[in-house]
N, C-alpha and C positions, 0 to 999 in steps of 0.2 A: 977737279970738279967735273962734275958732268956735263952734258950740253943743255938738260934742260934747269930752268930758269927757276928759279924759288917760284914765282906767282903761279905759273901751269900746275904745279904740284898741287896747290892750294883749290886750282878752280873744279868747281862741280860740274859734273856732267847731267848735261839739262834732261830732265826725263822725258818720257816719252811712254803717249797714249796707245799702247796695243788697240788697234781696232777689229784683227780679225776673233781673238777671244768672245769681244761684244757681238762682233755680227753672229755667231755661234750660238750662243745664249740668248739672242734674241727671236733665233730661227725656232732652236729648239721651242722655245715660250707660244708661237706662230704655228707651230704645229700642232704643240698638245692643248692648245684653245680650238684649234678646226677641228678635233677626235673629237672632241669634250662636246662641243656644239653641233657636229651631228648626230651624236647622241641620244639627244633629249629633243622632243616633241616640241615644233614652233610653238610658240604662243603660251608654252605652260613652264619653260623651264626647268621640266623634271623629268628624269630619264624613264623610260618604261621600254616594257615589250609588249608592241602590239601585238595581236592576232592578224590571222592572215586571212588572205581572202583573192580567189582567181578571176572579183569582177570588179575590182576596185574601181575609178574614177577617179580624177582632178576634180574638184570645185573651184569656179574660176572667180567666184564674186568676194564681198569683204566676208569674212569669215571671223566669228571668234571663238579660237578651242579652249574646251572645256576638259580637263584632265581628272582623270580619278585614278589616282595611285593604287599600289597595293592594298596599304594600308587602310584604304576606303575613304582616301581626304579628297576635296575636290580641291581642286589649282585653278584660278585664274591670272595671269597674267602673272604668275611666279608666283603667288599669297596662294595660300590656304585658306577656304571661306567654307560657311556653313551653308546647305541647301537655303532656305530663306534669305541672307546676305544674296545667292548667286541670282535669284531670282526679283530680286532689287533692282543688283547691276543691271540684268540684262534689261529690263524694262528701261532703264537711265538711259542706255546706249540704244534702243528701239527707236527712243523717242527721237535722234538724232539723224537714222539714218535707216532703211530696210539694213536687219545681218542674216547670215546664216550661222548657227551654230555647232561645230562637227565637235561630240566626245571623242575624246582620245582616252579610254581606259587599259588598263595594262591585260594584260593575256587572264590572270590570275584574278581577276576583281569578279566577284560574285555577280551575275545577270540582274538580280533583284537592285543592287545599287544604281549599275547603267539606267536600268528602268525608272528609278527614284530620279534620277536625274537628268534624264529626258522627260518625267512629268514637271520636274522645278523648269524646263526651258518651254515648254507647250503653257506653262501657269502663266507663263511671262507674254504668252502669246506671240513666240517664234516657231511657225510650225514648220519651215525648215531645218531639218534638224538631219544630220547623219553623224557615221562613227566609225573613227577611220579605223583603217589596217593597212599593212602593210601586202603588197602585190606579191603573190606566189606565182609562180610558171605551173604551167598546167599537168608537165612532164615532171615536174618534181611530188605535187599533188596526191598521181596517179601512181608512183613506184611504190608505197605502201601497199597498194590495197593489190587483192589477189581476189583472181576471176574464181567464180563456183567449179570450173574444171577444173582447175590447177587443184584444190584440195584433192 
């Protein structure tokens, strides 16, 4: 016979929780939520490309963005709402506290909508109102364009 015992033969070997697999998977999940969410525009949820612009500014006070997609939908606070709904809200939320309101429309959105949509936030009687973009460097700007000599 052998040396071992009929019962060792028999017993299971206790499993056991891989933890670096999970830490793995759970990095990965932690990173593609940080890309995902810098992304998209605070306050609206939805991804866009601003325009740019070499005088931008921070606004430091409470602020609520207003989004206008491609598509020409307006975004508040992740919902899609129509001009009149938005112009509701913003009175609701006036009444609570001074806001400012900065549109965030994407590169590609017709100027006549921004417009439509800075009169729904001026109807509401917020006349702070601006419309963000994103900060270009001045030397980036200027390498397009070419002086009248150079032609």
């Amino acid at each position: 016979m052998s040396g071992r015992s009929r019962n060792g033969y028999f017993d299971a070997v206790p499993p056991r929780v891989e933890v670096i697999p999970m830490i793995d998977i759970m990095m990965f999940l932690l990173v593609f939520f940080v890309v995902i969410s810098l992304q998209m525009i605070s306050g609206t949820g939805v991804q866009m490309e601003l325009p740019g612009s070499k005088t931008t500014e921070e606004i430091k006070e409470a602020t609520i963005t207003v989004g206008v997609t491609r598509e020409n939908e307006i975004v508040v606070d992740g919902e899609t709402i129509s001009q009149e709904a938005l112009t509701e809200t913003l009175v609701e939320l006036k009444q609570d506290q001074k806001i400012a309101v900065i549109i965030a429309g994407d590169k590609e959105v017709p100027l006549q909508t921004l417009i439509n949509v800075m009169d729904s936030v001026r109807g509401a009687g917020i006349n702070s109102v601006g419309i963000a973009a994103t900060a270009e460097s001045k030397s980036a700007a200027t390498a397009g364009q070419t002086s009248p000599a150079q032609n």
